[in-house]
PDB file of N, CA, C and O in Angstrom:
ATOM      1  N   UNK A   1       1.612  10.152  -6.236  1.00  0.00           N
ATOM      2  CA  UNK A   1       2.235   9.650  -7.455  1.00  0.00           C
ATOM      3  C   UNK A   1       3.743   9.851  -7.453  1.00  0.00           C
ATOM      4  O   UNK A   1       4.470   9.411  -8.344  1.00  0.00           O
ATOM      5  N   UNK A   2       4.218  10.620  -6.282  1.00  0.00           N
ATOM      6  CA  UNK A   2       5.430  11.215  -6.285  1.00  0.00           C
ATOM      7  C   UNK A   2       6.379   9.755  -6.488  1.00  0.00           C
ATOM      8  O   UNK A   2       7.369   9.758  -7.219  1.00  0.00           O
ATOM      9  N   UNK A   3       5.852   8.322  -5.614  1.00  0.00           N
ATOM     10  CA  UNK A   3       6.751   7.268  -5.767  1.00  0.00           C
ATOM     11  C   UNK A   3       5.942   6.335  -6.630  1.00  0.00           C
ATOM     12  O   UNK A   3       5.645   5.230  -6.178  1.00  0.00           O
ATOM     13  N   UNK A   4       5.561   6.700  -7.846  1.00  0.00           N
ATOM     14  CA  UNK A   4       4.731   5.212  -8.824  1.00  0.00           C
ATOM     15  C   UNK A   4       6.049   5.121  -9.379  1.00  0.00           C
ATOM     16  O   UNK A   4       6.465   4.318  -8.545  1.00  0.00           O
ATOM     17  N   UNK A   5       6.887   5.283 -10.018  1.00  0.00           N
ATOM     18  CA  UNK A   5       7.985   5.183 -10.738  1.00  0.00           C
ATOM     19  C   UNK A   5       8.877   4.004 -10.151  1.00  0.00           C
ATOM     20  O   UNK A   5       9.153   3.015 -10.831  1.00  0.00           O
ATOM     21  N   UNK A   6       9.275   4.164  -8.940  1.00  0.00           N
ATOM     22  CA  UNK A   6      10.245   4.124  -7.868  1.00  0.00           C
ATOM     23  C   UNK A   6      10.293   2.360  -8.322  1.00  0.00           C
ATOM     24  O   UNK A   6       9.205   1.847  -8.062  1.00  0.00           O
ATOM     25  N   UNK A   7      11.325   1.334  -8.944  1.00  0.00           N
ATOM     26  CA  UNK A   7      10.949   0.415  -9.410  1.00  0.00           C
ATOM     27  C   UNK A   7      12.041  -0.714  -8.515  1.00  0.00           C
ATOM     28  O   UNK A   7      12.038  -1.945  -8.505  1.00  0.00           O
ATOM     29  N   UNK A   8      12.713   0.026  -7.978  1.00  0.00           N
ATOM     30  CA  UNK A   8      13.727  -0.362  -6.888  1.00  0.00           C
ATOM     31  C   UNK A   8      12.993  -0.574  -5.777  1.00  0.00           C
ATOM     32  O   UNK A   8      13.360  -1.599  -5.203  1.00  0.00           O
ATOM     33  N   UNK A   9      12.003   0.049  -5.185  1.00  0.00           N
ATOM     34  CA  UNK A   9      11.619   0.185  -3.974  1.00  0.00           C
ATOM     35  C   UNK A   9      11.140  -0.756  -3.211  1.00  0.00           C
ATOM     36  O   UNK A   9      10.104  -1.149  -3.748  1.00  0.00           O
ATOM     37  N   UNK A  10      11.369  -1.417  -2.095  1.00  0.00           N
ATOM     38  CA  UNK A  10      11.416  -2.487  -1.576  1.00  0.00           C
ATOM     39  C   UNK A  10      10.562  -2.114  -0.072  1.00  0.00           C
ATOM     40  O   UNK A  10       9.964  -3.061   0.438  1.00  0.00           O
ATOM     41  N   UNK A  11      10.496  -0.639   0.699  1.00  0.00           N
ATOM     42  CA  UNK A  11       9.830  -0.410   1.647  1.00  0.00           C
ATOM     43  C   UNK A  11       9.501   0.784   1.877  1.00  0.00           C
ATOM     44  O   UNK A  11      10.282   1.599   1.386  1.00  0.00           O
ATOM     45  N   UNK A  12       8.631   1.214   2.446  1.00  0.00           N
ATOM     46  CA  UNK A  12       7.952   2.960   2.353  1.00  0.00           C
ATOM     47  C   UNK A  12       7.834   3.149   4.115  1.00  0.00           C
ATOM     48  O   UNK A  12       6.875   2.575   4.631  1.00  0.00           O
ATOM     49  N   UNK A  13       8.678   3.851   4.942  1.00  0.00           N
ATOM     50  CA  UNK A  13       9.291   4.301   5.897  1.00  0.00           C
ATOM     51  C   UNK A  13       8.369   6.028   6.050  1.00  0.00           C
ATOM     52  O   UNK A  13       8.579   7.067   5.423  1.00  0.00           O
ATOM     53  N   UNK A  14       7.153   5.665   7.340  1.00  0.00           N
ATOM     54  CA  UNK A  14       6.713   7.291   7.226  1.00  0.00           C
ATOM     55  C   UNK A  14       7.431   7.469   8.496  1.00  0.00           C
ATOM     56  O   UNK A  14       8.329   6.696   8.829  1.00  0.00           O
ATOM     57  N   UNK A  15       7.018   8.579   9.294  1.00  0.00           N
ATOM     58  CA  UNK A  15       7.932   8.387  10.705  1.00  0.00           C
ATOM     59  C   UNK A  15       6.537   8.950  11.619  1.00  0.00           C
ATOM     60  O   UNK A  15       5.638   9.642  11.142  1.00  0.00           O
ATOM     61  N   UNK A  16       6.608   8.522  12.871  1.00  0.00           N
ATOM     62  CA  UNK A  16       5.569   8.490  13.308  1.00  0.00           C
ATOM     63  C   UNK A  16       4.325   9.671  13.424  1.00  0.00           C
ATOM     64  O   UNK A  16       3.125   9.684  13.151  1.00  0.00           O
ATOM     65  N   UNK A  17       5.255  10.603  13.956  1.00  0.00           N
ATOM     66  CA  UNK A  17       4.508  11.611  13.957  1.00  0.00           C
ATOM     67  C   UNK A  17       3.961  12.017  13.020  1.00  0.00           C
ATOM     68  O   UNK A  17       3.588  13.164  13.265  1.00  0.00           O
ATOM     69  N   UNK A  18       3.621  11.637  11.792  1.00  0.00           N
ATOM     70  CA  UNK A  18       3.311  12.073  10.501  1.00  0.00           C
ATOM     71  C   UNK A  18       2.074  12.101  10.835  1.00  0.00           C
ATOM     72  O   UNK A  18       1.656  11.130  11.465  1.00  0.00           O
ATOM     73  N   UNK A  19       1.161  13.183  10.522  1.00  0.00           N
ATOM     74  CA  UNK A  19      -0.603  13.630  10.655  1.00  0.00           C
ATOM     75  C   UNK A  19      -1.376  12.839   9.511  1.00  0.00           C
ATOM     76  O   UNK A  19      -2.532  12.421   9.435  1.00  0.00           O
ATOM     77  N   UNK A  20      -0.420  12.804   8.761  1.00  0.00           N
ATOM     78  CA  UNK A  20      -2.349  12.379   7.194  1.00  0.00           C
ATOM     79  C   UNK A  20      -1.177  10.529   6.806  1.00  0.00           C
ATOM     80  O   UNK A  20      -1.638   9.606   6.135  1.00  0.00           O
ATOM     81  N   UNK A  21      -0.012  10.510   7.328  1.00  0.00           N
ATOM     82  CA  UNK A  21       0.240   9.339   6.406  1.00  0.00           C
ATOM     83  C   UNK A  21       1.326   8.123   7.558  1.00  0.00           C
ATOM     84  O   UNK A  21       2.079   8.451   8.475  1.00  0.00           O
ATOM     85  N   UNK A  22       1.007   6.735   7.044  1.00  0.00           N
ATOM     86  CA  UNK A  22       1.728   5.494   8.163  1.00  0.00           C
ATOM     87  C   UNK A  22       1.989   4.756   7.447  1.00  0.00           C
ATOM     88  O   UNK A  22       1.253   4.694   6.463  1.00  0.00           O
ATOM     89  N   UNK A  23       3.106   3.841   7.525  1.00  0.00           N
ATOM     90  CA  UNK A  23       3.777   2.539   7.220  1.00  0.00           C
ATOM     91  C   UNK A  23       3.442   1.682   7.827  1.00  0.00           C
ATOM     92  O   UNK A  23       3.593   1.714   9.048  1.00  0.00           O
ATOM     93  N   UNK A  24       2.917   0.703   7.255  1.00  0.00           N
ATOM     94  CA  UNK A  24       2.716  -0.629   7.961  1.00  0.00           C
ATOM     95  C   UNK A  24       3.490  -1.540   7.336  1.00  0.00           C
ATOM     96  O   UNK A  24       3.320  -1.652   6.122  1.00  0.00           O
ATOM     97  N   UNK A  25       4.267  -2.190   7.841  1.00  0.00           N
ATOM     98  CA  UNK A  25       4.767  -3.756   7.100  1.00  0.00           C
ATOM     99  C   UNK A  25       5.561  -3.151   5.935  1.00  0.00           C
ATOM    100  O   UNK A  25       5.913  -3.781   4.937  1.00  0.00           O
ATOM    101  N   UNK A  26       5.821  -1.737   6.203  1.00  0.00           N
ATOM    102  CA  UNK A  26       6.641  -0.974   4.518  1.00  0.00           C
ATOM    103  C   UNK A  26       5.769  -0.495   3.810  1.00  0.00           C
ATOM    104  O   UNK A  26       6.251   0.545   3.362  1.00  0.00           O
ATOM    105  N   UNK A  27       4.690  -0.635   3.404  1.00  0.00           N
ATOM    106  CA  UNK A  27       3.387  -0.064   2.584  1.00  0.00           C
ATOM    107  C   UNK A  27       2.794   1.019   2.929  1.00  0.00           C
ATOM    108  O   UNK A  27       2.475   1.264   4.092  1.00  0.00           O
ATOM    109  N   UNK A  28       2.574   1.830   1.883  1.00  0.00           N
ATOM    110  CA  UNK A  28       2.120   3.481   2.603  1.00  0.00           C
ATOM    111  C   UNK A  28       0.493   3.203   2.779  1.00  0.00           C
ATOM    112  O   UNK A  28      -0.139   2.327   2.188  1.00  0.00           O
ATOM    113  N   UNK A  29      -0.008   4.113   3.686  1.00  0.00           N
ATOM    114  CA  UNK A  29      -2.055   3.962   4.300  1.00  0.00           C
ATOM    115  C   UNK A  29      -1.922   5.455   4.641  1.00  0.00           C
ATOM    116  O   UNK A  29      -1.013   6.152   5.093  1.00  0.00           O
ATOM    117  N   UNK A  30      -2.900   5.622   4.335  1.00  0.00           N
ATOM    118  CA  UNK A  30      -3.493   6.963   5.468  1.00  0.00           C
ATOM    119  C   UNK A  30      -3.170   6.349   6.846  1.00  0.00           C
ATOM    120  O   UNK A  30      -2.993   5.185   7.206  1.00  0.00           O
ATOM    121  N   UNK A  31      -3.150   7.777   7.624  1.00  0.00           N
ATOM    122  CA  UNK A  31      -2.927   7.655   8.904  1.00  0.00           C
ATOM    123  C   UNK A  31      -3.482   6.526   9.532  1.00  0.00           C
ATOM    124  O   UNK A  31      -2.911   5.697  10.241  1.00  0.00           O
ATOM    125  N   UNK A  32      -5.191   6.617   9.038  1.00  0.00           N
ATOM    126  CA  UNK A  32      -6.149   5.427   9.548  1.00  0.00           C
ATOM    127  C   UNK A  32      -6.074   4.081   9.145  1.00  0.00           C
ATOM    128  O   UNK A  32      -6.643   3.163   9.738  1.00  0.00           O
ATOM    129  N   UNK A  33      -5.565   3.992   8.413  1.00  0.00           N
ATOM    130  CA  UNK A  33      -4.990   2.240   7.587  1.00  0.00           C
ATOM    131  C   UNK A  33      -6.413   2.035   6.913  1.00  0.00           C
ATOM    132  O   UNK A  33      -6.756   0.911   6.549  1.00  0.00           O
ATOM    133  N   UNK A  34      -7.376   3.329   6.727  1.00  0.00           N
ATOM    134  CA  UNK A  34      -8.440   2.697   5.641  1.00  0.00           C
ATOM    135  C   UNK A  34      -8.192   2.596   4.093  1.00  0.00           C
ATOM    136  O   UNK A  34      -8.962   1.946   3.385  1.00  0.00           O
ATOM    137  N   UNK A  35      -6.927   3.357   3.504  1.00  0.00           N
ATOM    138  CA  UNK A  35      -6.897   3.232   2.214  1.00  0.00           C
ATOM    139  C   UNK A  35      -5.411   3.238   1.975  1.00  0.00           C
ATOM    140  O   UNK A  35      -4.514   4.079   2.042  1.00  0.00           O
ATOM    141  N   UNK A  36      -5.542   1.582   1.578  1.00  0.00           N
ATOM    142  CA  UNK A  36      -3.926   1.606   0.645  1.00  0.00           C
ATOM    143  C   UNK A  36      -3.369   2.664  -0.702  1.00  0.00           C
ATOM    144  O   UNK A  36      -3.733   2.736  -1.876  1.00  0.00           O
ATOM    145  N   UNK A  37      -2.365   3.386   0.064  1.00  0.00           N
ATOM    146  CA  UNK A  37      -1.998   4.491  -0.887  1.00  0.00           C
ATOM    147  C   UNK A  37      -0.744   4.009  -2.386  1.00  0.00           C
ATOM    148  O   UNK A  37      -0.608   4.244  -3.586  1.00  0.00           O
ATOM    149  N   UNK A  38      -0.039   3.181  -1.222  1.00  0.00           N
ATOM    150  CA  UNK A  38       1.240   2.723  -2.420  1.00  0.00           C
ATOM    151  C   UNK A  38       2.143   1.479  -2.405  1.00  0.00           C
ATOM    152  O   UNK A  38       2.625   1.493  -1.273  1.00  0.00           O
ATOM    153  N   UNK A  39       2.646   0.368  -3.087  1.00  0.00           N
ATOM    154  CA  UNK A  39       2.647  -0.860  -2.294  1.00  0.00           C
ATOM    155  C   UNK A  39       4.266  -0.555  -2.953  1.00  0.00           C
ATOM    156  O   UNK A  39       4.466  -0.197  -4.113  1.00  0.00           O
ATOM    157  N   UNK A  40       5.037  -0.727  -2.204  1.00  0.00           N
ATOM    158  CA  UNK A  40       6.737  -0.902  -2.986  1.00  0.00           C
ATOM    159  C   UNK A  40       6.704  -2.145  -4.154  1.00  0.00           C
ATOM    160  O   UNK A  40       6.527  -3.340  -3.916  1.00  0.00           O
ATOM    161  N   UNK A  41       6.909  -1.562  -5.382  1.00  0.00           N
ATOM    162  CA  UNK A  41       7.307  -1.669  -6.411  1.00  0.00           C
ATOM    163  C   UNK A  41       8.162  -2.868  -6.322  1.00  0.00           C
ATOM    164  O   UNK A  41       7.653  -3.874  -6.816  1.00  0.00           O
ATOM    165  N   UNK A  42       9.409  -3.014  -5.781  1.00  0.00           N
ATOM    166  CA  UNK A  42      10.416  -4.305  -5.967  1.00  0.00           C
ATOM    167  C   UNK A  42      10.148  -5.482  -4.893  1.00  0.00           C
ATOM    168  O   UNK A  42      10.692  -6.571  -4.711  1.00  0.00           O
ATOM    169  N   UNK A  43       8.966  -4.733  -4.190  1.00  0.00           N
ATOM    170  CA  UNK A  43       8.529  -5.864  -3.366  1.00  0.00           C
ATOM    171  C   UNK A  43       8.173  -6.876  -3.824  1.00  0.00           C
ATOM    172  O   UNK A  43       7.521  -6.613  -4.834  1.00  0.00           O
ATOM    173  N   UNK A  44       8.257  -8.473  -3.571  1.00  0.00           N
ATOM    174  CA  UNK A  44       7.831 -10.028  -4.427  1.00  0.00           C
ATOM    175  C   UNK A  44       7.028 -10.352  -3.320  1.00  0.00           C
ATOM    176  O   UNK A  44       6.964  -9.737  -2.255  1.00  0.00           O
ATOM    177  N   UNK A  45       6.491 -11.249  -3.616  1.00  0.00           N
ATOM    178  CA  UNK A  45       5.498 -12.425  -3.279  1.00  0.00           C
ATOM    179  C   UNK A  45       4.471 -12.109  -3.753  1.00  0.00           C
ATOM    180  O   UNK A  45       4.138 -11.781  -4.892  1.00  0.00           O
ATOM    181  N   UNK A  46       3.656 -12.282  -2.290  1.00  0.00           N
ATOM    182  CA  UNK A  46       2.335 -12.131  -2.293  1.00  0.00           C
ATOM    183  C   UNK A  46       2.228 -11.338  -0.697  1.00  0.00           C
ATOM    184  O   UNK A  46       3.195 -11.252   0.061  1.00  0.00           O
ATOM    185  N   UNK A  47       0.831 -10.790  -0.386  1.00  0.00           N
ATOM    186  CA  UNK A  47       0.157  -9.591  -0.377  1.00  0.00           C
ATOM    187  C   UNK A  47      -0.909  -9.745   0.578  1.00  0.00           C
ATOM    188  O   UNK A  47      -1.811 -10.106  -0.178  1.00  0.00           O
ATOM    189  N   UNK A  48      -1.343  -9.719   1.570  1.00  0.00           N
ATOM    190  CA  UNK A  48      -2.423  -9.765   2.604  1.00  0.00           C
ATOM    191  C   UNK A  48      -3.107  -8.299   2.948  1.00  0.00           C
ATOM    192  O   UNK A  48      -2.669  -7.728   3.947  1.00  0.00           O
ATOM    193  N   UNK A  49      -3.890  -7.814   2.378  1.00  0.00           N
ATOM    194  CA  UNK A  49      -4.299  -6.623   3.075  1.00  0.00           C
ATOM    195  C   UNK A  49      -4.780  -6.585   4.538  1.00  0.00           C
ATOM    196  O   UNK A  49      -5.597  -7.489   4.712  1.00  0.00           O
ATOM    197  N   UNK A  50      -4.617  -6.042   5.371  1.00  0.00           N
ATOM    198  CA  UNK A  50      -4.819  -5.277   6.980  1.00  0.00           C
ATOM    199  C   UNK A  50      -6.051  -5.425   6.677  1.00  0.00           C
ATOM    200  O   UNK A  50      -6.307  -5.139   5.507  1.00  0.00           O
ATOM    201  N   UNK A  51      -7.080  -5.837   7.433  1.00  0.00           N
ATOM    202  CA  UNK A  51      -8.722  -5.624   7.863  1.00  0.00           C
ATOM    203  C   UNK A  51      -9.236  -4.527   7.707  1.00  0.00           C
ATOM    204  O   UNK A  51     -10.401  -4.406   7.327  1.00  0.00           O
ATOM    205  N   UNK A  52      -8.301  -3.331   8.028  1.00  0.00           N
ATOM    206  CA  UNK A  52      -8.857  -2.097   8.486  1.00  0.00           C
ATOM    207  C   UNK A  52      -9.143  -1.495   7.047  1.00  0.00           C
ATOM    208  O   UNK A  52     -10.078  -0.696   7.095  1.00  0.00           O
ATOM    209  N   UNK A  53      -8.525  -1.675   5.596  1.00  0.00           N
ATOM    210  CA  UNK A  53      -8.543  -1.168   4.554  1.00  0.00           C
ATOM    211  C   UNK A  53      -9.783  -1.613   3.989  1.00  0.00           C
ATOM    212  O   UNK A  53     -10.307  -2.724   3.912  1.00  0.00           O
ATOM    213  N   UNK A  54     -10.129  -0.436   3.604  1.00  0.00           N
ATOM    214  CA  UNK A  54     -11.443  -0.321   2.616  1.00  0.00           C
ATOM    215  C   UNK A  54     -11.137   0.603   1.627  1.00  0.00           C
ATOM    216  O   UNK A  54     -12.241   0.995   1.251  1.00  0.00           O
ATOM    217  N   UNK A  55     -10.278   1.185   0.979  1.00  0.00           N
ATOM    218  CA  UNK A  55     -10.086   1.786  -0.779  1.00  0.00           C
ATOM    219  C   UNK A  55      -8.421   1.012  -0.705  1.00  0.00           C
ATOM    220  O   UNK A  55      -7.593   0.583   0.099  1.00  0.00           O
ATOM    221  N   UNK A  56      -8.631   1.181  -1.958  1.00  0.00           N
ATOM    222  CA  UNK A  56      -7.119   0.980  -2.913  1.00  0.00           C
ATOM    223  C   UNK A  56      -7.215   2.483  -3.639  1.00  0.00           C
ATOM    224  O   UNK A  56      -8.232   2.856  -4.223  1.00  0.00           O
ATOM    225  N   UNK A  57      -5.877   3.374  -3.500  1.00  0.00           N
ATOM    226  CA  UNK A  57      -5.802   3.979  -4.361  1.00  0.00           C
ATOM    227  C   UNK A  57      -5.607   3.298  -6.194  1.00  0.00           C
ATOM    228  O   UNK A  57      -5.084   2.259  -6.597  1.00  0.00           O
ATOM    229  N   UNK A  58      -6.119   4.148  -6.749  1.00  0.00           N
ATOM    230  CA  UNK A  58      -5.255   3.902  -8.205  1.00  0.00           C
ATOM    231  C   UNK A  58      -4.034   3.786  -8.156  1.00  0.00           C
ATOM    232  O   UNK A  58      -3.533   4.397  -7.213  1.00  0.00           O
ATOM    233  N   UNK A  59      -3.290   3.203  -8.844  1.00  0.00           N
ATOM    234  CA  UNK A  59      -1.822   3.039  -8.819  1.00  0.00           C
ATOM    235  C   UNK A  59      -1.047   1.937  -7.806  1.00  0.00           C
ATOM    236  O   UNK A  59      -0.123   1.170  -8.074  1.00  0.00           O
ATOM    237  N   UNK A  60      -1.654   2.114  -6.745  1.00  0.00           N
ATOM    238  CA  UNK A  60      -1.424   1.702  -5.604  1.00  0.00           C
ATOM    239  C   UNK A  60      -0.226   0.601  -5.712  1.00  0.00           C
ATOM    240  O   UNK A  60       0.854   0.814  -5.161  1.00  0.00           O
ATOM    241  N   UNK A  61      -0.452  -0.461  -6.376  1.00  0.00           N
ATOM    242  CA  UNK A  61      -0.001  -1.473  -6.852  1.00  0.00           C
ATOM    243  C   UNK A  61       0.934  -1.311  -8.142  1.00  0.00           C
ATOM    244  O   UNK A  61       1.926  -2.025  -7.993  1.00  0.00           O
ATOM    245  N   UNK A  62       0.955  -0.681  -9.244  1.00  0.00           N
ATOM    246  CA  UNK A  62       1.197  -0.052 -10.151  1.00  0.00           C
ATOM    247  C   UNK A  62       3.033  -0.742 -10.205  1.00  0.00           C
ATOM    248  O   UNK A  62       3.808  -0.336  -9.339  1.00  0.00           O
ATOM    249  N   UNK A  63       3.487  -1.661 -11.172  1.00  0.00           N
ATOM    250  CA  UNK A  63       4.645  -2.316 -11.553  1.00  0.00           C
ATOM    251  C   UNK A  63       5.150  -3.251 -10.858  1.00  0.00           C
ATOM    252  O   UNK A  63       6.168  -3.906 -11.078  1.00  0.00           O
ATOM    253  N   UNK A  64       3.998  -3.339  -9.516  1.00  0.00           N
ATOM    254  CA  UNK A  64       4.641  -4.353  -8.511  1.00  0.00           C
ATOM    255  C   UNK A  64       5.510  -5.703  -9.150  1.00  0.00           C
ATOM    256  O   UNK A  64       5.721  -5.885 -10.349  1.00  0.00           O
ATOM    257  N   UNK A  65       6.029  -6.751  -7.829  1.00  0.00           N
ATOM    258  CA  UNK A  65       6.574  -7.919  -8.727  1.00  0.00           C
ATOM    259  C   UNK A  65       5.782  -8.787  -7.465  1.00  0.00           C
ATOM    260  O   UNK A  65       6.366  -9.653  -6.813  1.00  0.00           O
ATOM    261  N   UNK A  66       4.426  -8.418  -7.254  1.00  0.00           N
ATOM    262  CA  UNK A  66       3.866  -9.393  -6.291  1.00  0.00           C
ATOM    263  C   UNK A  66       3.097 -10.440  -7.236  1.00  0.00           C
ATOM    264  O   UNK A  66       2.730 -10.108  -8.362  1.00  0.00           O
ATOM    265  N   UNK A  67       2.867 -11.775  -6.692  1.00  0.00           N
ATOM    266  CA  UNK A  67       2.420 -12.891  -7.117  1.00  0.00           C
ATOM    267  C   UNK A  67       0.667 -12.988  -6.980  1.00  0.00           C
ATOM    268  O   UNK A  67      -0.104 -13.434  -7.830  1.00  0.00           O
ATOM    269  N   UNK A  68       0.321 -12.409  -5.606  1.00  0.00           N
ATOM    270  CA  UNK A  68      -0.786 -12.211  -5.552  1.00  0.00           C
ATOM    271  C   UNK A  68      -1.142 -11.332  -4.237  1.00  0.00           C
ATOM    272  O   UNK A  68      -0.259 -11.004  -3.445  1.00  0.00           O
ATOM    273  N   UNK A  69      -2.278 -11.035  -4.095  1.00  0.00           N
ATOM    274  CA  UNK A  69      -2.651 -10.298  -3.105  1.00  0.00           C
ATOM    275  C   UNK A  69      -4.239 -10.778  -3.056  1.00  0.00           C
ATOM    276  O   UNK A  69      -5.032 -11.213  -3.891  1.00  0.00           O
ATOM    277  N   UNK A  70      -4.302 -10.367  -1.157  1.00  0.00           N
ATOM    278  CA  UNK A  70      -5.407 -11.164  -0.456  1.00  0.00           C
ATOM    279  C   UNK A  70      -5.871  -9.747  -0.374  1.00  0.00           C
ATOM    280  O   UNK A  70      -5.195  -8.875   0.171  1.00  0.00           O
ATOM    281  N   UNK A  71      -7.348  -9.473  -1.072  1.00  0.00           N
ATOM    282  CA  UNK A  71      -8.800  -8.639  -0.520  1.00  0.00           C
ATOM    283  C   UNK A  71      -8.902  -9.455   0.813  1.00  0.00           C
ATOM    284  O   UNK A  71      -8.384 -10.535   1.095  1.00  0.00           O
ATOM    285  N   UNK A  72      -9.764  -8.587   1.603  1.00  0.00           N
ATOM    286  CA  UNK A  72     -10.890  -8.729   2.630  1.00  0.00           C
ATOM    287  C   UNK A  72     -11.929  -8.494   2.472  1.00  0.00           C
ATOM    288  O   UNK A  72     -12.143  -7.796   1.481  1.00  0.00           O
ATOM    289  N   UNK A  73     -13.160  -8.917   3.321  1.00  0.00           N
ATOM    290  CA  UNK A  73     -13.955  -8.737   2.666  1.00  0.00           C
ATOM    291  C   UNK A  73     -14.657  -6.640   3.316  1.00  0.00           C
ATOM    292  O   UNK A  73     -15.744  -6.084   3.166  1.00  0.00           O
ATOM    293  N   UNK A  74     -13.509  -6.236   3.900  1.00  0.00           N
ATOM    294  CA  UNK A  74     -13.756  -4.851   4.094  1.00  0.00           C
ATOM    295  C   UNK A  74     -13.862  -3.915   2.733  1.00  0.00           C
ATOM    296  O   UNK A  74     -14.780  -3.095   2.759  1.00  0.00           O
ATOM    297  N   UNK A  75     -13.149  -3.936   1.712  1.00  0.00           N
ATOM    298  CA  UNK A  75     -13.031  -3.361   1.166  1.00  0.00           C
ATOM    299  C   UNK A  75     -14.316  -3.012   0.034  1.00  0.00           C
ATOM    300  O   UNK A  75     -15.131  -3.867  -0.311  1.00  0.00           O
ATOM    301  N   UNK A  76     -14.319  -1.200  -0.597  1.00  0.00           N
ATOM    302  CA  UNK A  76     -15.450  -1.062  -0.597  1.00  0.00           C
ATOM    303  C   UNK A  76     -15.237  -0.065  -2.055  1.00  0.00           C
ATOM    304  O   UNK A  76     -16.014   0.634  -2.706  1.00  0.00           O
ATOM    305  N   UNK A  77     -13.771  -0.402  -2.180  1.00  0.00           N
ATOM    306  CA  UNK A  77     -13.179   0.670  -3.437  1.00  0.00           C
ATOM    307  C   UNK A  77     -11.596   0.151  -3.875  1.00  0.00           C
ATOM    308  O   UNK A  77     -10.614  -0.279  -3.270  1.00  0.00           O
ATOM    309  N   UNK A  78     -11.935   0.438  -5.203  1.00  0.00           N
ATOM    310  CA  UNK A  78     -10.568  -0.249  -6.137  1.00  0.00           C
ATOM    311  C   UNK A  78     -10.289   0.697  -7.128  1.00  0.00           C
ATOM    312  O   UNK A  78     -10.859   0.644  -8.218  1.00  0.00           O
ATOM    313  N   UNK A  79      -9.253   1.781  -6.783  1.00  0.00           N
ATOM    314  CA  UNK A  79      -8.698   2.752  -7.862  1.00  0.00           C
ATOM    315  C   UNK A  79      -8.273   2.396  -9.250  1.00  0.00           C
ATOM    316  O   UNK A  79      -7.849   3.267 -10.009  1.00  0.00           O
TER     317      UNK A  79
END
């Protein structure tokens, strides 16, 4: 929750070696890319989730300025 606020935020930068957390495409995941943790806030458009994701945290999405976003049919949880 440390970045739900963050309303500027345009990309989420982990660095590699990080053990529990990864950036893909700017968007925070667990290490494993099974659960979208946090989507940048000032990010626009629209939204494709990775195959590999199966939860959405709560929040996850939380003030975005996206237009829409693509489920797969992996997913198995919506915070």
């Amino acid at each position: 929750s440390a970045i739900v606020d963050c309303s500027l935020l345009t990309v989420i930068y982990v660095n590699d070696l990080n053990e529990y957390y990864r950036s893909y495409d700017g968007v925070l995941f667990d290490k494993d890319m099974q659960t979208l943790i946090s989507f940048p806030a000032a990010r626009m458009g629209s939204y494709e989730l990775p195959l590999s994701v199966e939860n959405i945290e709560p929040y996850a999405f939380y003030g975005s300025n996206l237009t829409s976003v693509t489920l797969t049919e992996n997913i198995q949880q919506v915070g």
